[in-house]
C-alpha positions as CSV (number, residue, x, y, z in Angstrom):
1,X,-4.8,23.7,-14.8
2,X,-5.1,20.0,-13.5
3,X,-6.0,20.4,-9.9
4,X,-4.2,18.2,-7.6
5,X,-6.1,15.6,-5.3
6,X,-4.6,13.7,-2.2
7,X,-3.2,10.0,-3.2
8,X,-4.0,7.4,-0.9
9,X,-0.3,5.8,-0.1
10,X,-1.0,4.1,3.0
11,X,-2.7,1.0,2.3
12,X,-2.9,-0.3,6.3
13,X,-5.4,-3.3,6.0
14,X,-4.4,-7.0,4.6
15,X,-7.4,-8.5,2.8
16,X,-9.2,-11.4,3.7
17,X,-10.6,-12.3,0.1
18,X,-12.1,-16.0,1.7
19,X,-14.3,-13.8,3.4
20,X,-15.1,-10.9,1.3
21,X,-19.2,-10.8,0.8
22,X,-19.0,-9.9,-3.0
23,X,-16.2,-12.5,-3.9
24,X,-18.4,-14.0,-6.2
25,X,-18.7,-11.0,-8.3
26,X,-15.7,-9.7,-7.7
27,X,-12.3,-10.3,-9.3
28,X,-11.2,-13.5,-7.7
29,X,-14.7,-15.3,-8.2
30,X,-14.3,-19.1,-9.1
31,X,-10.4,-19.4,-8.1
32,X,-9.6,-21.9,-5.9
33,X,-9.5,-21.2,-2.3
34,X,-6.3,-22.3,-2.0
35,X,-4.6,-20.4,-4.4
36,X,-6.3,-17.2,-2.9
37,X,-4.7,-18.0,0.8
38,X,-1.3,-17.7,-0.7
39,X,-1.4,-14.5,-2.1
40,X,-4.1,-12.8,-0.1
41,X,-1.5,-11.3,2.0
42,X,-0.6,-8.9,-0.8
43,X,-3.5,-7.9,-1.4
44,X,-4.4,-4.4,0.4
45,X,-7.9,-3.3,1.5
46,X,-8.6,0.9,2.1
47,X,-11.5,2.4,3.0
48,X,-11.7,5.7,1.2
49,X,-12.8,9.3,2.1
50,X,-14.6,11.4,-1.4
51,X,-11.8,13.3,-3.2
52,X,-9.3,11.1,-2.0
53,X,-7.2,9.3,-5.4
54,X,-6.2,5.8,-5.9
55,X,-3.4,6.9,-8.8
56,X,-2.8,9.9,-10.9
57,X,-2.3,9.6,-14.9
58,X,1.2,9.2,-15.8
59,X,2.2,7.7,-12.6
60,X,3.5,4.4,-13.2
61,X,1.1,1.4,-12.7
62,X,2.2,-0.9,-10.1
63,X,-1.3,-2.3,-9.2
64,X,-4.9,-2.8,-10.3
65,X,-7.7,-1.6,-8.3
66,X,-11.4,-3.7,-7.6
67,X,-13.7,-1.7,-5.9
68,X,-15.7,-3.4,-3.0
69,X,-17.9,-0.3,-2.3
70,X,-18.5,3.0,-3.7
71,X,-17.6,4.8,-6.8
72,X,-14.5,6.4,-8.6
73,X,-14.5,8.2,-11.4
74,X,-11.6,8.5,-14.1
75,X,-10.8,11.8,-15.2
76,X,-8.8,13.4,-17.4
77,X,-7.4,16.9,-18.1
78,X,-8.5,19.4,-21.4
79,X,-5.5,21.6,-22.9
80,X,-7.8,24.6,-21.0
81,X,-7.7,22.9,-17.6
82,X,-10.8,21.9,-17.6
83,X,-11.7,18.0,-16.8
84,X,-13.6,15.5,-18.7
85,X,-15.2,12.3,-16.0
86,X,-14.5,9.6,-18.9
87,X,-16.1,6.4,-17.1
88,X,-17.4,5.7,-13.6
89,X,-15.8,2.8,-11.8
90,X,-18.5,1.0,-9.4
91,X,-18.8,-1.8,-7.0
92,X,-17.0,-4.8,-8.7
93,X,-15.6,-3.2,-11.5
94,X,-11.7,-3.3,-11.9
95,X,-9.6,-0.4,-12.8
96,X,-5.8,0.4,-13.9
97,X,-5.9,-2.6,-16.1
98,X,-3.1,-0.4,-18.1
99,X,-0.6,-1.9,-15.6
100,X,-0.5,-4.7,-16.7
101,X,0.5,-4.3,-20.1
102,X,3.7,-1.9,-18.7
103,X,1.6,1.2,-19.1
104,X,1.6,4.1,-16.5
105,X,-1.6,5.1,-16.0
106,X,-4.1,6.8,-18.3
107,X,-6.5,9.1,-15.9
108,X,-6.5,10.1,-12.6
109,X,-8.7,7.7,-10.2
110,X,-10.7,9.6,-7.9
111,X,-13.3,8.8,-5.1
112,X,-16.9,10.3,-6.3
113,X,-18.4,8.4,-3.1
114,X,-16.7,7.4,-0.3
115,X,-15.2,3.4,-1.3
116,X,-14.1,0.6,-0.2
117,X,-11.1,-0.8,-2.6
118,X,-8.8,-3.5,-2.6
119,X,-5.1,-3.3,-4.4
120,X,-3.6,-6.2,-5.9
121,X,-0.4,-5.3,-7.1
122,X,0.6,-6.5,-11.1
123,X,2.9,-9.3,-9.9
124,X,0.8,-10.4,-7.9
125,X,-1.5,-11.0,-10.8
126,X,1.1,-12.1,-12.7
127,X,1.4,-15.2,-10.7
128,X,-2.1,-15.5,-10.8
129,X,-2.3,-15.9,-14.2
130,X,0.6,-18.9,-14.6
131,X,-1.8,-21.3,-11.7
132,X,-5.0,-19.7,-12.4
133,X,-6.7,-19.5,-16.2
134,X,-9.6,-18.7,-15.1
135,X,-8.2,-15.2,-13.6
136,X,-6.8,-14.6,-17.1
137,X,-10.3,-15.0,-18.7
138,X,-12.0,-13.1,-16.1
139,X,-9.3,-9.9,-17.1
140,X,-9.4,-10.3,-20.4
141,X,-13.4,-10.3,-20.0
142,X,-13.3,-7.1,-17.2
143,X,-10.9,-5.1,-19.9
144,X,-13.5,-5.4,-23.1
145,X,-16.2,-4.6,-19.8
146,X,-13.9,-1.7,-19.5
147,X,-13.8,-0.3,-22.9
148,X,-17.6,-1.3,-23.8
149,X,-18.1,1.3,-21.2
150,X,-15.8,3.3,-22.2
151,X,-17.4,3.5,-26.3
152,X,-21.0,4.1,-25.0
153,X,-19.9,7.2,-22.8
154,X,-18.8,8.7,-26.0
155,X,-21.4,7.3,-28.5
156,X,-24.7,7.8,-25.4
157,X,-23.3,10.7,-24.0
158,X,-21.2,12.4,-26.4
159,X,-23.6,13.2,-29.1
160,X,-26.8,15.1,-29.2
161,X,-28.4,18.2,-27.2
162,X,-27.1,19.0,-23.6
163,X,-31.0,17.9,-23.0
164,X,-30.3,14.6,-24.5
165,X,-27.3,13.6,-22.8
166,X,-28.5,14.5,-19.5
167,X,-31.7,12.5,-19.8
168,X,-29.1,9.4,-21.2
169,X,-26.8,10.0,-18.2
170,X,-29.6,9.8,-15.8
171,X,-30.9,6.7,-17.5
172,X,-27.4,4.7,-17.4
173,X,-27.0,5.2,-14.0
174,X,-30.2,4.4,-12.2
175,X,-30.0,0.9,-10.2
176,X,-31.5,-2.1,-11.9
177,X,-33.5,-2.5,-9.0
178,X,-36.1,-0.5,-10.7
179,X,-37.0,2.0,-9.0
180,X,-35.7,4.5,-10.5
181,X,-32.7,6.1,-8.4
182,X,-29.2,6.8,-9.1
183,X,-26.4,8.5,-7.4
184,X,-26.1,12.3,-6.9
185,X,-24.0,14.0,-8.5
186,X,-22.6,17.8,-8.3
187,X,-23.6,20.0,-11.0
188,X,-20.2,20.5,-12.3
189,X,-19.3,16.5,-12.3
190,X,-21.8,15.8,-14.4
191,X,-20.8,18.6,-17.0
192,X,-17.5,17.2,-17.1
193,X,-19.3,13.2,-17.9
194,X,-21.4,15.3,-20.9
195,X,-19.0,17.6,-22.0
196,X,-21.6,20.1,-21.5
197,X,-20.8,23.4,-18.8
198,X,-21.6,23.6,-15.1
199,X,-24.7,26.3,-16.4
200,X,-25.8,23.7,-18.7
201,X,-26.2,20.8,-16.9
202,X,-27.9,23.1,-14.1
203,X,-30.0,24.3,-16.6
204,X,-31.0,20.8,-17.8
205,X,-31.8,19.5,-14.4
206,X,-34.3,22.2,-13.1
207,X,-35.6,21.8,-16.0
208,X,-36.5,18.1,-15.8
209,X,-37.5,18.6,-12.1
210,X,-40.1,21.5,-13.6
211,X,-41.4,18.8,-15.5
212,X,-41.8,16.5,-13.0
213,X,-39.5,14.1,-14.3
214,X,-36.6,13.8,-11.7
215,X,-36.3,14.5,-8.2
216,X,-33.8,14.9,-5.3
217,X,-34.2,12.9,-2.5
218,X,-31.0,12.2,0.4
219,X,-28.1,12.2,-2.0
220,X,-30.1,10.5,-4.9
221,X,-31.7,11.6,-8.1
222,X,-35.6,10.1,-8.6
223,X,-36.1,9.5,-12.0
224,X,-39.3,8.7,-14.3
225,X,-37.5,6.5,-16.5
226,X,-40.0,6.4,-19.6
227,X,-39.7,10.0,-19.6
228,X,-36.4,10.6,-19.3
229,X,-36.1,7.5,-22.1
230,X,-38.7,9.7,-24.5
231,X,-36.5,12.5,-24.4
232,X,-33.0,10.2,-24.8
233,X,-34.5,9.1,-28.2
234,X,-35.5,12.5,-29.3
């Protein structure tokens, strides 16, 4: 049975987007400044608490969501009640891109890691899109992101030995800083990413950390990339 998380309906800070530190990778990068004072006022900024929910599927989509901070992840419900994480939504990726075609939405949005997110409601991008091209292009280009993402969850991690997939999980989600960590995640969240059970993906992970491939260290995984890549490809 679909559990029920707490929705977020208080959105009590305005955003300042002139000021925002990732506006150039964000949503509104390369519209003019302007044009951004004018609506800015619409646009609402939360800070978010883990297991708290930006929208729950089927509720009607009045607004898109960029995330600023943190990470969401999108699930959806199995006939058995179990949950399946479809795609993770980090910092600068847009999400509830449904609403703007009319649609309600398709998952239920829900804080992995506590996030900061900013909501710009769909006639407010609306507007946008009649004074600002650019916004249309960068939508257009943040939707095919979107559902790029969405084809190599179930092509990468999908398909092939609960082994396999956990190695390609670990591998998609370590920084591209280099170094090799990624973000923690429960035993049971990453079952529902694999499709694989809770048991399973335990099972995989002391398994790796046996082996000396991956590590735990204050809310991160270590990983040894090449190693984890060796058995990805097996």
């Amino acid at each position: 049975m679909k559990l029920t998380q707490p929705v977020m309906t208080s959105w009590c800070e305005t955003a300042d987007c002139s000021l925002c530190t990732m506006r150039a990778s964000v949503l509104f990068a390369g519209i003019d400044a302007a044009l951004l004072r004018r609506i800015q006022h619409d646009i609402d900024e939360q800070h978010l608490l883990r297991g708290e929910s930006l929208y729950h599927m089927g509720d009607a989509g009045r607004a898109i969501f960029t995330v600023r901070e943190g990470l969401v992840k999108l699930v959806q419900y199995l006939p058995d009640g179990g949950e399946r994480i479809v795609r993770l939504v980090r910092a600068t990726d847009v999400t509830g891109l449904e609403a703007l075609v009319g649609q309600a939405y398709q998952h239920d949005a829900i804080v992995e890691q506590d996030s900061v997110v900013c909501r710009i409601p769909v006639d407010v991008v609306r507007r946008l899109e009649l004074e600002s091209p650019q916004l249309y292009r960068e939508l257009m280009r943040r939707w095919q992101q979107a559902l790029s993402e969405a084809d190599a969850w179930l092509t990468e991690l999908g398909t092939g030995s609960a082994r396999q997939r956990v190695a390609r999980l670990l591998l998609r989600l370590t920084d591209e800083s280099g170094n090799g960590l990624c973000n923690l995640f429960s035993r049971k969240d990453m079952g529902a990413m694999l499709g694989i059970t809770t048991e399973s993906a335990s099972r995989m992970v002391a398994e790796l950390k046996r082996a000396g491939m991956l590590s735990e260290r204050a809310g991160s995984f270590h990983c040894d990339r090449a190693a984890l890549a060796r058995i990805a490809a097996e």
